[in-house]
Every structure is written in structure tokens, then in C-alpha cells.
Biotite code that builds the C-alpha atoms (Angstrom):
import biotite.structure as struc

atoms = struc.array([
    struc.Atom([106.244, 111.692, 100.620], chain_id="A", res_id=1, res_name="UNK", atom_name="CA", element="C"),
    struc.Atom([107.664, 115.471, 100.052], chain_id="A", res_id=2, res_name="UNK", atom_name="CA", element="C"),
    struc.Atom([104.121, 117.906, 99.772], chain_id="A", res_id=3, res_name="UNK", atom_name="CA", element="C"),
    struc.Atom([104.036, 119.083, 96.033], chain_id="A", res_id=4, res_name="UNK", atom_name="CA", element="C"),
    struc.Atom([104.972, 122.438, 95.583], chain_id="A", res_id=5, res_name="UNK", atom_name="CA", element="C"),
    struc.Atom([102.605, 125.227, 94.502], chain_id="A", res_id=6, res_name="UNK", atom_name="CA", element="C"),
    struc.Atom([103.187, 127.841, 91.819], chain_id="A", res_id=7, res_name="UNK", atom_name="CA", element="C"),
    struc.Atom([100.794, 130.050, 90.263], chain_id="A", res_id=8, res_name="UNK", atom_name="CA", element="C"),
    struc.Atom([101.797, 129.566, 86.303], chain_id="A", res_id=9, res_name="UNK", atom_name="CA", element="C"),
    struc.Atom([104.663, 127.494, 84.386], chain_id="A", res_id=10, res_name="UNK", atom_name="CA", element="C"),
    struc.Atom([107.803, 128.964, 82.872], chain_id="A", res_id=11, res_name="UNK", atom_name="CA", element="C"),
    struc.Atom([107.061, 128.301, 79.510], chain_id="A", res_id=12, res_name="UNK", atom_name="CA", element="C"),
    struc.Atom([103.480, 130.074, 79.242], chain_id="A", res_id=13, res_name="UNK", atom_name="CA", element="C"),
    struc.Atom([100.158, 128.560, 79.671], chain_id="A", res_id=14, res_name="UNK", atom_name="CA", element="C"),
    struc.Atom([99.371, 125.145, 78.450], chain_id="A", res_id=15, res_name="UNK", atom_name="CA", element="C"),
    struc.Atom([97.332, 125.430, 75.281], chain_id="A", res_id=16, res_name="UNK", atom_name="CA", element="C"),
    struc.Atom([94.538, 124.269, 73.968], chain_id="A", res_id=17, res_name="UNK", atom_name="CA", element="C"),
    struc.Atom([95.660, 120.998, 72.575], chain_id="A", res_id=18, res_name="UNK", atom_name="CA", element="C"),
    struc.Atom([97.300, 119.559, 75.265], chain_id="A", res_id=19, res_name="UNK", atom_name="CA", element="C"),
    struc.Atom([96.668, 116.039, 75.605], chain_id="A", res_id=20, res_name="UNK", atom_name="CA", element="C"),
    struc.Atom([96.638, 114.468, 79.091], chain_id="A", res_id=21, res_name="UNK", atom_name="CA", element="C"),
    struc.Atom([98.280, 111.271, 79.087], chain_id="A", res_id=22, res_name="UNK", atom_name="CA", element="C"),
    struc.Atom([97.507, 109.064, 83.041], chain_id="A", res_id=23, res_name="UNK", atom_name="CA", element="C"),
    struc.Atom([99.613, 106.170, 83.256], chain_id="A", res_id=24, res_name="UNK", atom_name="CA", element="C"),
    struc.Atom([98.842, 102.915, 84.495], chain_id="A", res_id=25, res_name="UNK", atom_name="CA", element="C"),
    struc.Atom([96.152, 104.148, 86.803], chain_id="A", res_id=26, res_name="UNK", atom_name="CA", element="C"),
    struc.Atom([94.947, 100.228, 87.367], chain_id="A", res_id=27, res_name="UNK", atom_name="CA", element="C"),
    struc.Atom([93.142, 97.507, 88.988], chain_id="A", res_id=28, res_name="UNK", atom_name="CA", element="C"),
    struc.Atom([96.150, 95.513, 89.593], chain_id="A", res_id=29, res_name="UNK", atom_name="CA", element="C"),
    struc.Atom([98.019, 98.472, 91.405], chain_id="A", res_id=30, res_name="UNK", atom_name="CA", element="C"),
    struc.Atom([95.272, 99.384, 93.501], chain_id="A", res_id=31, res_name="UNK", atom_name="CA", element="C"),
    struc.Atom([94.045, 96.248, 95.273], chain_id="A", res_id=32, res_name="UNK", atom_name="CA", element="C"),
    struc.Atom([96.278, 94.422, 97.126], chain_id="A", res_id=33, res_name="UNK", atom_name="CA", element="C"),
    struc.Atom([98.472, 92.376, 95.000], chain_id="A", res_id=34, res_name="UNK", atom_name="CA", element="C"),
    struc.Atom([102.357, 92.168, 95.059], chain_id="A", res_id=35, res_name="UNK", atom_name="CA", element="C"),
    struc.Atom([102.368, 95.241, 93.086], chain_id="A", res_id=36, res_name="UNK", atom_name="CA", element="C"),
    struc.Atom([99.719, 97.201, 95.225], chain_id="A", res_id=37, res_name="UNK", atom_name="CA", element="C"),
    struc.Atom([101.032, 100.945, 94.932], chain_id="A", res_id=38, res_name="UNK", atom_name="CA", element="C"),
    struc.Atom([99.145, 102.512, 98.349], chain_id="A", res_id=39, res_name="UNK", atom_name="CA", element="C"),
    struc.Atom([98.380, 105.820, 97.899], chain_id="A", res_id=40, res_name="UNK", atom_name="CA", element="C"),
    struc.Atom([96.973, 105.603, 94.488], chain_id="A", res_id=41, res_name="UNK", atom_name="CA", element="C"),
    struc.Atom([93.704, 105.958, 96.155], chain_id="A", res_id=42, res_name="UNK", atom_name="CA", element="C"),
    struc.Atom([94.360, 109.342, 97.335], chain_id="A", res_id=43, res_name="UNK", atom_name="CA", element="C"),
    struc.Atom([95.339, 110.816, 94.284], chain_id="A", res_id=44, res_name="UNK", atom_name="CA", element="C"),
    struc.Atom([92.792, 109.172, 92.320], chain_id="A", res_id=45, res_name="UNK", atom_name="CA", element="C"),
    struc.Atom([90.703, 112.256, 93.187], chain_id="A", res_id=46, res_name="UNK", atom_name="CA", element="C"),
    struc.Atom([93.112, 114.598, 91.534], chain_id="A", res_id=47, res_name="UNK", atom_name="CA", element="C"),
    struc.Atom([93.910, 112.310, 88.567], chain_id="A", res_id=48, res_name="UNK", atom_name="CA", element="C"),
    struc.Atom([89.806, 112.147, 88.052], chain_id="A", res_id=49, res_name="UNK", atom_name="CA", element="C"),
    struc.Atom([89.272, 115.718, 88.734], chain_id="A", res_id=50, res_name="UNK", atom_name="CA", element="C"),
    struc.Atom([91.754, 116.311, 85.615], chain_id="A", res_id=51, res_name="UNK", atom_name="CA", element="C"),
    struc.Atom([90.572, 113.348, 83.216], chain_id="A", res_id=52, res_name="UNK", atom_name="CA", element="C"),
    struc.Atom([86.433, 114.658, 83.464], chain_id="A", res_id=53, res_name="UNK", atom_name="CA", element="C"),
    struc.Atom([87.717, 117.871, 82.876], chain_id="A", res_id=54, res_name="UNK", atom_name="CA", element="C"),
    struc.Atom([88.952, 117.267, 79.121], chain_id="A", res_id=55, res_name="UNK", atom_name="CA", element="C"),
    struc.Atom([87.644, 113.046, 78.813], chain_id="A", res_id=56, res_name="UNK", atom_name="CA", element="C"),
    struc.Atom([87.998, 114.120, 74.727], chain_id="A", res_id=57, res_name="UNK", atom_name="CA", element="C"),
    struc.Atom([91.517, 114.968, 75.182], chain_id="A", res_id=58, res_name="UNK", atom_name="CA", element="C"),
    struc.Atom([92.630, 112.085, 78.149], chain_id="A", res_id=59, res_name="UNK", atom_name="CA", element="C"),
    struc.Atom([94.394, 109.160, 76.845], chain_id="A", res_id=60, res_name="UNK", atom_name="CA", element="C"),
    struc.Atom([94.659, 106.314, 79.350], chain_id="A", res_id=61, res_name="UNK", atom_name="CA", element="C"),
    struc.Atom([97.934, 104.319, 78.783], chain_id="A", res_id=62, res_name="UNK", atom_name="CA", element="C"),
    struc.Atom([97.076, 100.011, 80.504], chain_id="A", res_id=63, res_name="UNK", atom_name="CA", element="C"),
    struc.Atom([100.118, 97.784, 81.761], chain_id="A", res_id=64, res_name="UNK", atom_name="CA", element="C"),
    struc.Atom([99.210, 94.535, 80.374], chain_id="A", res_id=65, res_name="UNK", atom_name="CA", element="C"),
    struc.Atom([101.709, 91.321, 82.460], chain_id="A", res_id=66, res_name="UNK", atom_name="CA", element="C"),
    struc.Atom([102.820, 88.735, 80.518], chain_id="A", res_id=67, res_name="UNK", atom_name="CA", element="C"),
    struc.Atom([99.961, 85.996, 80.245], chain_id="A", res_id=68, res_name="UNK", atom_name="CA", element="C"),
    struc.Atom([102.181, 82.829, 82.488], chain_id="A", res_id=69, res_name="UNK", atom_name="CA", element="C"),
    struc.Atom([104.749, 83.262, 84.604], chain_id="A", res_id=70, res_name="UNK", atom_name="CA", element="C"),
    struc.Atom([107.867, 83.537, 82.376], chain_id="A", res_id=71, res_name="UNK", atom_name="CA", element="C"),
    struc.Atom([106.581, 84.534, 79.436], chain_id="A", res_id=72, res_name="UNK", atom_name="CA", element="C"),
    struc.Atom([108.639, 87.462, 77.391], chain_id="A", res_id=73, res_name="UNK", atom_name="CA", element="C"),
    struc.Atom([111.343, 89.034, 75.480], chain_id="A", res_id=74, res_name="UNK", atom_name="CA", element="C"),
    struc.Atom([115.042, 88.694, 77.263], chain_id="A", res_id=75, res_name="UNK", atom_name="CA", element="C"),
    struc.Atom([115.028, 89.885, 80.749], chain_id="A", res_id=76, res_name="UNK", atom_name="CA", element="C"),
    struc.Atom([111.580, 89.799, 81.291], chain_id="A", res_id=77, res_name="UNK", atom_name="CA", element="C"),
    struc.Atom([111.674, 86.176, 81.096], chain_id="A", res_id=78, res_name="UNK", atom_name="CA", element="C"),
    struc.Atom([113.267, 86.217, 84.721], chain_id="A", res_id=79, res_name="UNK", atom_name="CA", element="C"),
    struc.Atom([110.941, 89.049, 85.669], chain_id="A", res_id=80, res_name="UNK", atom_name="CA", element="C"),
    struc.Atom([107.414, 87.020, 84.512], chain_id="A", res_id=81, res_name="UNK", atom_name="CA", element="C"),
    struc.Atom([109.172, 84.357, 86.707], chain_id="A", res_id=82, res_name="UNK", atom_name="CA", element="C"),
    struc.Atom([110.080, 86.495, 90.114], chain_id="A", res_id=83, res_name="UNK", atom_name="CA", element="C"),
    struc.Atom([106.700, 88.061, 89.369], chain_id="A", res_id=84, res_name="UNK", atom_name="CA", element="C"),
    struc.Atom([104.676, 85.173, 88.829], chain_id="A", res_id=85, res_name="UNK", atom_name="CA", element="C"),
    struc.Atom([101.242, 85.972, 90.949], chain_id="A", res_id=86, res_name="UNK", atom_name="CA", element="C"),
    struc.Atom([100.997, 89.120, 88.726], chain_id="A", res_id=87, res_name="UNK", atom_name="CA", element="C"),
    struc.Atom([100.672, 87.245, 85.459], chain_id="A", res_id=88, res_name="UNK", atom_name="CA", element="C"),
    struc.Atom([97.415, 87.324, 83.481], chain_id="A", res_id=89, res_name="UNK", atom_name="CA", element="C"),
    struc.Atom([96.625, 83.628, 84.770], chain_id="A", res_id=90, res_name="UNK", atom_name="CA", element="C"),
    struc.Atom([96.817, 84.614, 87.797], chain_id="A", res_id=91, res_name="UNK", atom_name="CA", element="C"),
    struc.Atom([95.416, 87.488, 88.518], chain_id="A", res_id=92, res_name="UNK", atom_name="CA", element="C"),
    struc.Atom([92.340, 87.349, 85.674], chain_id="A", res_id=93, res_name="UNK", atom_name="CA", element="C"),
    struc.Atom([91.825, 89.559, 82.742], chain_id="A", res_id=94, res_name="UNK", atom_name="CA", element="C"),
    struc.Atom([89.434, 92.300, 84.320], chain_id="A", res_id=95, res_name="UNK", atom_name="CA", element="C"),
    struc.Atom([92.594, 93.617, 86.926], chain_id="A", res_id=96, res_name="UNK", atom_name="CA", element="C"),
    struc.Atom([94.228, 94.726, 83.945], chain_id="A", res_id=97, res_name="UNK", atom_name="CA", element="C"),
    struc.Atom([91.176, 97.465, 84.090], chain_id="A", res_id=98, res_name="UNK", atom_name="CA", element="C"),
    struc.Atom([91.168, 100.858, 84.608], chain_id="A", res_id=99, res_name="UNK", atom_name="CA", element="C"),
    struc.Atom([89.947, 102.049, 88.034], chain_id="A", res_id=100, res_name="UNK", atom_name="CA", element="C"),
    struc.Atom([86.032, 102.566, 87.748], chain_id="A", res_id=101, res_name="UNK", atom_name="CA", element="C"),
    struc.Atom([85.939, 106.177, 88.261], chain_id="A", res_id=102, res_name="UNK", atom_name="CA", element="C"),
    struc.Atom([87.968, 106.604, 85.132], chain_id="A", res_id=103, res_name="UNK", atom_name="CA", element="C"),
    struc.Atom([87.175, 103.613, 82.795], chain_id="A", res_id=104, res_name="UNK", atom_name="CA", element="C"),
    struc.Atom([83.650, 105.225, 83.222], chain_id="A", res_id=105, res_name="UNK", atom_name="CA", element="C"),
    struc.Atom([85.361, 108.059, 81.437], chain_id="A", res_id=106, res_name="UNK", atom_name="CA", element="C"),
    struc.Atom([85.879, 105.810, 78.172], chain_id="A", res_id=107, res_name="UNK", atom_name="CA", element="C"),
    struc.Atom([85.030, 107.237, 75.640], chain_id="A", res_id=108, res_name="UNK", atom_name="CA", element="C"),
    struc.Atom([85.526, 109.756, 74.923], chain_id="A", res_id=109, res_name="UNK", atom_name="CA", element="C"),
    struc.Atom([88.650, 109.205, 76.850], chain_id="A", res_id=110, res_name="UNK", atom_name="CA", element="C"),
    struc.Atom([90.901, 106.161, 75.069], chain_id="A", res_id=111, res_name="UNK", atom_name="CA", element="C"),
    struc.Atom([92.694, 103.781, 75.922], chain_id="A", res_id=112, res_name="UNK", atom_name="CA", element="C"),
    struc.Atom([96.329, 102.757, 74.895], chain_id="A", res_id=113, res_name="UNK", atom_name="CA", element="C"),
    struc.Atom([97.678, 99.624, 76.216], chain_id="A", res_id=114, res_name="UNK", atom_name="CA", element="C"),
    struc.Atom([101.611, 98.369, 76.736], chain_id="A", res_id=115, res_name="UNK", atom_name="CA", element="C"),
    struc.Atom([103.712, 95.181, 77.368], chain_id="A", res_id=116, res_name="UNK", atom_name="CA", element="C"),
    struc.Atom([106.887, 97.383, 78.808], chain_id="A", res_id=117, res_name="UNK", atom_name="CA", element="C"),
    struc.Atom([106.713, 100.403, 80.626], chain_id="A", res_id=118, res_name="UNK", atom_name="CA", element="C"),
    struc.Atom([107.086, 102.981, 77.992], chain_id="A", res_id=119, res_name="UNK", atom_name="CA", element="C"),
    struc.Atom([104.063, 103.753, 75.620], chain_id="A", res_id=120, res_name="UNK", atom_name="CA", element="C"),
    struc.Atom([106.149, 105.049, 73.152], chain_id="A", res_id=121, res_name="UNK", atom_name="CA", element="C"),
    struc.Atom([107.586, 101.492, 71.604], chain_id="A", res_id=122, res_name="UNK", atom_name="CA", element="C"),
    struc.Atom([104.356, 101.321, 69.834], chain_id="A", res_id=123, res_name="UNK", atom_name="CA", element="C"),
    struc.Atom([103.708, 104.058, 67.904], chain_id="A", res_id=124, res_name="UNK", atom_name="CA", element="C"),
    struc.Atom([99.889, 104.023, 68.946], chain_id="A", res_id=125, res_name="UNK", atom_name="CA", element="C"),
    struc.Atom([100.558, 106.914, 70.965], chain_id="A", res_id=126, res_name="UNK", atom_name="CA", element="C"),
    struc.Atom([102.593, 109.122, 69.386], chain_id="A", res_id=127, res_name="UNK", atom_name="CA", element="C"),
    struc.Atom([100.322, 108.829, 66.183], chain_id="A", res_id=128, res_name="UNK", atom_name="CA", element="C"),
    struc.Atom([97.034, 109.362, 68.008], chain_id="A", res_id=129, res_name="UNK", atom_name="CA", element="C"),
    struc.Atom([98.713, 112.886, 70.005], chain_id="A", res_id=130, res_name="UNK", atom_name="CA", element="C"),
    struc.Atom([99.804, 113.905, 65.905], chain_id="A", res_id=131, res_name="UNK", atom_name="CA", element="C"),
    struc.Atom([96.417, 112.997, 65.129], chain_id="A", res_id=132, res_name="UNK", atom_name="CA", element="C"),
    struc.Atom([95.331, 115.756, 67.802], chain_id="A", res_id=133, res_name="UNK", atom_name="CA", element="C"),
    struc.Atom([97.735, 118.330, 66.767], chain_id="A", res_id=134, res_name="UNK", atom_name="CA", element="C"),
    struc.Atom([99.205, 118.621, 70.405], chain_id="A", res_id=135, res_name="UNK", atom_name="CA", element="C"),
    struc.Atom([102.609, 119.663, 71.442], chain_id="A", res_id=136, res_name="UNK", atom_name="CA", element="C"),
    struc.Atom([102.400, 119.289, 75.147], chain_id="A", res_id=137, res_name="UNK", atom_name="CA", element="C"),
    struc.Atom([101.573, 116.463, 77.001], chain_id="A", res_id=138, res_name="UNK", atom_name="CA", element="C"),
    struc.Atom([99.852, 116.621, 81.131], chain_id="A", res_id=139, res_name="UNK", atom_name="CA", element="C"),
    struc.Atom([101.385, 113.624, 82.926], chain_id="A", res_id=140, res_name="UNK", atom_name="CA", element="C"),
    struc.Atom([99.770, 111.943, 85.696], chain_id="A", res_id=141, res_name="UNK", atom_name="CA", element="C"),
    struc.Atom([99.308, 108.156, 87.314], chain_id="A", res_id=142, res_name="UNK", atom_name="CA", element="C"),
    struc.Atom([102.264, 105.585, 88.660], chain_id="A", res_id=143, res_name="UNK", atom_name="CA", element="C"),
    struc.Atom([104.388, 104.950, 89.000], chain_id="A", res_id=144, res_name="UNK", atom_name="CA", element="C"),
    struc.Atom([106.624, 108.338, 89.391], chain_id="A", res_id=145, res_name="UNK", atom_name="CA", element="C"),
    struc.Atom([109.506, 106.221, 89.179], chain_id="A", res_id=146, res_name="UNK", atom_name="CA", element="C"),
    struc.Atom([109.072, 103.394, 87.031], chain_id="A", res_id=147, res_name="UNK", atom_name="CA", element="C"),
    struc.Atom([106.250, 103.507, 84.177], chain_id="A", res_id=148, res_name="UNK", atom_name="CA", element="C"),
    struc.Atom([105.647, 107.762, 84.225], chain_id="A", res_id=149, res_name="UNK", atom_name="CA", element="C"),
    struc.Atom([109.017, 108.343, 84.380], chain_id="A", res_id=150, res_name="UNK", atom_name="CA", element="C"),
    struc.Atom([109.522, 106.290, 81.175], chain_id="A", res_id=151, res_name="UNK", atom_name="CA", element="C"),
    struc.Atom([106.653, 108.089, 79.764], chain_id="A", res_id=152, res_name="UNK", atom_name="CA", element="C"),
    struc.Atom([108.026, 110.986, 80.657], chain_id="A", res_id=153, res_name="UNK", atom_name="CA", element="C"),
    struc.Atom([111.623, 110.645, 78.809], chain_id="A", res_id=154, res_name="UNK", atom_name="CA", element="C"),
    struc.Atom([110.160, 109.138, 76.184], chain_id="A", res_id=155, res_name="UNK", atom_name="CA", element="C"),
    struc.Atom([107.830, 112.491, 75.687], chain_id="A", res_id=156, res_name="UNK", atom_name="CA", element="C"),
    struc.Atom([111.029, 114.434, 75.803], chain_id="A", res_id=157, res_name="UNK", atom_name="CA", element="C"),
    struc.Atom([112.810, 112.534, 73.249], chain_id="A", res_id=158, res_name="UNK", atom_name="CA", element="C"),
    struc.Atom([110.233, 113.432, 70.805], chain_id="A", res_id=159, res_name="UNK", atom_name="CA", element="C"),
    struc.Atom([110.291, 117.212, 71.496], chain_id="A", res_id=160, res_name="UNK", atom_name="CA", element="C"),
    struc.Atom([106.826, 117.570, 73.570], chain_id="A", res_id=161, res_name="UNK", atom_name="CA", element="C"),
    struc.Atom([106.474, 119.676, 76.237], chain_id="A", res_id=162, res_name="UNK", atom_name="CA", element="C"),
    struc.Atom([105.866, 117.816, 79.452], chain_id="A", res_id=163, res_name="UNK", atom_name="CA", element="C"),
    struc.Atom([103.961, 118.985, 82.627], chain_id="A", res_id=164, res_name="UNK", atom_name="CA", element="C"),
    struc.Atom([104.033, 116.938, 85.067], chain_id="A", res_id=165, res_name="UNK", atom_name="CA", element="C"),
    struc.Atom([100.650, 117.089, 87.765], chain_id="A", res_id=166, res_name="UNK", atom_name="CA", element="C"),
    struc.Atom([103.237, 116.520, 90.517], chain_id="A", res_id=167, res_name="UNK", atom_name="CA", element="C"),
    struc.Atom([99.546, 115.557, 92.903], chain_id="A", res_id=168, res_name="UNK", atom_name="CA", element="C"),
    struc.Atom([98.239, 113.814, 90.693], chain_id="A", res_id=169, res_name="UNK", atom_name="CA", element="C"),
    struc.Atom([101.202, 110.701, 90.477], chain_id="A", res_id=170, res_name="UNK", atom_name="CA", element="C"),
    struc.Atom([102.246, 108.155, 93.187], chain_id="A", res_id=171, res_name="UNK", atom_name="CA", element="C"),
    struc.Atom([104.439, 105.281, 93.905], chain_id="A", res_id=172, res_name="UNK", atom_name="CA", element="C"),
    struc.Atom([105.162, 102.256, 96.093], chain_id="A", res_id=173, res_name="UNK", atom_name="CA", element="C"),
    struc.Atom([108.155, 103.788, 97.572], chain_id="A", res_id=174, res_name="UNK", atom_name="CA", element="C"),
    struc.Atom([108.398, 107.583, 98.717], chain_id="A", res_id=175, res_name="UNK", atom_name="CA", element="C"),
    struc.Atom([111.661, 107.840, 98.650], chain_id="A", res_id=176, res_name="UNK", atom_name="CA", element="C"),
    struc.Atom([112.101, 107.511, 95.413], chain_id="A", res_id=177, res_name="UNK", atom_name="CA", element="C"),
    struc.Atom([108.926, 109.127, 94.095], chain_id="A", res_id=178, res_name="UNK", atom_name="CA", element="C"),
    struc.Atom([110.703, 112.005, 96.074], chain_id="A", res_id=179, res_name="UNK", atom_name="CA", element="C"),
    struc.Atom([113.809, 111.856, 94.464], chain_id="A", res_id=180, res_name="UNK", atom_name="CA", element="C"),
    struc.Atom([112.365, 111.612, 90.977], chain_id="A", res_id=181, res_name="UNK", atom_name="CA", element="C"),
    struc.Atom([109.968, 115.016, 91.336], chain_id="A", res_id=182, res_name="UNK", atom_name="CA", element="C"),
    struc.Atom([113.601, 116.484, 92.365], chain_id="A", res_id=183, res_name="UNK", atom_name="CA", element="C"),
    struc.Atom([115.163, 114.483, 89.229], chain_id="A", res_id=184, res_name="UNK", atom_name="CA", element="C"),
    struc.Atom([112.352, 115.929, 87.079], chain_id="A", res_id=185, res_name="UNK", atom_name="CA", element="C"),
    struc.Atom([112.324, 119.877, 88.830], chain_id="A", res_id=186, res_name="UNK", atom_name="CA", element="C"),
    struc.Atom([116.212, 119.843, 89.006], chain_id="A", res_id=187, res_name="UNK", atom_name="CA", element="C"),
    struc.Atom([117.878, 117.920, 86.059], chain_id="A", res_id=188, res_name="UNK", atom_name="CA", element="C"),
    struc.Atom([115.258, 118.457, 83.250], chain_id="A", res_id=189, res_name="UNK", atom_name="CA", element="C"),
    struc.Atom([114.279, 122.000, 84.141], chain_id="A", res_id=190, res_name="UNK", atom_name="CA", element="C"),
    struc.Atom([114.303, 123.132, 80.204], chain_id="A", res_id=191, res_name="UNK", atom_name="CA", element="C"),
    struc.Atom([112.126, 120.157, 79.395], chain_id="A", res_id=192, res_name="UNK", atom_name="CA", element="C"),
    struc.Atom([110.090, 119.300, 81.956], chain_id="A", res_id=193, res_name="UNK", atom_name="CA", element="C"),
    struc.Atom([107.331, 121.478, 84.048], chain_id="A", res_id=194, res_name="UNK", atom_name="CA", element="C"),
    struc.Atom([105.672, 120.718, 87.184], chain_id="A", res_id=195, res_name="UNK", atom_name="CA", element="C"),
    struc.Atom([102.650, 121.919, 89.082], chain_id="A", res_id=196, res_name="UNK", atom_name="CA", element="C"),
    struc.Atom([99.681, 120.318, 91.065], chain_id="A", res_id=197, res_name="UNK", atom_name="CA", element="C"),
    struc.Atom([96.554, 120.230, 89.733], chain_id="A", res_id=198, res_name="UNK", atom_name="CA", element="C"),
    struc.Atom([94.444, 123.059, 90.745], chain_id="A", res_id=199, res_name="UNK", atom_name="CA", element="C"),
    struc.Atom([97.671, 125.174, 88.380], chain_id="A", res_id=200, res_name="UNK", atom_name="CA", element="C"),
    struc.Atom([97.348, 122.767, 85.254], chain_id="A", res_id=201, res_name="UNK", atom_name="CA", element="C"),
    struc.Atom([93.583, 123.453, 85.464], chain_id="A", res_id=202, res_name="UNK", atom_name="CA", element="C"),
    struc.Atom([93.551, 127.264, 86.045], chain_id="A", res_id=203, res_name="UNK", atom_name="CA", element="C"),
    struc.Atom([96.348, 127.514, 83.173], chain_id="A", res_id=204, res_name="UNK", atom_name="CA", element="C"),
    struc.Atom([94.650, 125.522, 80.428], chain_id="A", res_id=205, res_name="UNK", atom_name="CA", element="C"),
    struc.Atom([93.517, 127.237, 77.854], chain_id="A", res_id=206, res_name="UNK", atom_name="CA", element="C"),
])
């Protein structure tokens, strides 16, 4: 895994008040050792925490809720509730589903949103409760970078937020492309899309 860079502010001015921090996926059933077991989401639980307690009344914790049996779903994830059988609700149990205990201890005032896909935004849960809040930027962290953030992520930018991305404070299963996706998101979504680790988010918060 590439070290995150370090800048001192973000192009488009300092994050404002109303931000809402949105961690994805930051789980039970990514963190022990399952089939889906992401590794280093231990070490950036840390940063992801450090960010959460810091605004708990503006954190919004999104859940990855598996299909119940193996091949349960809509279309293709028919054949993925089937491949992925040992990470269905029956067999796993209902309480990996949970938020790691340093952060479901935020809860409330923190709140959590929960999905059946890996975009939040197909339910418009979300989207109405950041309205709700009046924000217009959005602080991304959690896992993975590749899979369920960055389809938080593009879904954020289809509906004209302003992303920052805590580019410590996410992880994935593979490096390589967690790698190529912080280049994806620095490179190819430059006018959209800002990055910075955690100690920068904090220090330019208003």
C-alpha cells in the first residue's frame, strides 16, 4: 500500500461547517476473519475513530447487510449469495453485521444507514438525512477503497456534493487496487473529488 500523501489545505477551500462524514462499511464481518476479512482495517480504525468522536452528531455510519441464505437476491447476486455462501446472514449470525465496537459505541448521536448493494444511495435514506443537515460536502472514509467507498463515492458526485476523501482513513483487501483507485480518485476526478489524511480534514474543518 502507496503512503497517503500530505497537504496542508484542499483546493476548493476549507470544509465547512456542515460537512457530514459518511464511514462505509466499517464492520464486524470485514474485520474478523471470514472470507471477506479486509486486513488492515484494524490499523486505520484509529484514524476512522479519531474522525467519527470528533463530530459523532454529524457521522453517519453506512452497514453492508448479505443476503439472509446462500442465493438469495435480485439478478446477479443470486450467483454471488451462492459463490459467497459462508458470508450469508445464516451463516455468519446477525451481530457480524455490527459496527466495530469502538464506533457503534459512537451511536447515537452518530446513525446508522444500512444497504443490500454497495451503494447507499439506491435508498434515498441517505441522501434525505445529509438534506435534512443542510450539508454540501461529504468526508469519506471505511472499505472498501475499491468496491463499496468507491460506489459511495460516485454516487456522492452524481448528486453534486463535494467529496473529500480521508485517503488514511480507508482500506482494502487488495493494495493494488486500493492504490490504483486513490490515483483513479487524485487523477481522473480532480474537479470533483479531494483527498487528504486525516490530521488535514481535522485542522481544515470549520
Amino acid at each position: 500500500m502507496a503512503e497517503p500523501e500530505v497537504s496542508g489545505s484542499f483546493p476548493n477551500g476549507p470544509i465547512p461547517a456542515d460537512a457530514v462524514h459518511v464511514c462505509v462499511d466499517m464492520q464486524l464481518l470485514f474485520a474478523r476473519d471470514t472470507d471477506w476479512h479486509t486486513p488492515w482495517m484494524e490499523r486505520v480504525l484509529p484514524r476512522v475513530h479519531r474522525l467519527a468522536a470528533h463530530y459523532p452528531e454529524r457521522t453517519v455510519f453506512t452497514r453492508f447487510v448479505p443476503a439472509r441464505h446462500p442465493g438469495e437476491g435480485r439478478g446477479c447476486w443470486q450467483r454471488y449469495y451462492r459463490r459467497w455462501a459462508s458470508m450469508t446472514i445464516e451463516r455468519l449470525g446477525e451481530e457480524m453485521v455490527g459496527l466495530l465496537p469502538d464506533l457503534a459505541a459512537l451511536t447515537p448521536p452518530a446513525i446508522v444507514i444500512d444497504k443490500q448493494v454497495y451503494s447507499p444511495w439506491l435508498d434515498p435514506t441517505l441522501d434525505r438525512h445529509l438534506q435534512s443537515r443542510g450539508a454540501g460536502t461529504v468526508v469519506i472514509t471505511g472499505g472498501e477503497t475499491d468496491v463499496c467507498v468507491l460506489a459511495t463515492v460516485l454516487g456522492a458526485v452524481d448528486r453534486g456534493y463535494r467529496v473529500v476523501i480521508a485517503t488514511d482513513a480507508v482500506c482494502s483487501s487488495s493494495d493494488r487496487t486500493h492504490d490504483a483507485m486513490l490515483t483513479l480518485y487524485q487523477q481522473r476526478f480532480g474537479q470533483q473529488i479531494e483527498t487528504g489524511d486525516v490530521e488535514t480534514i481535522l485542522r481544515n474543518w470549520n
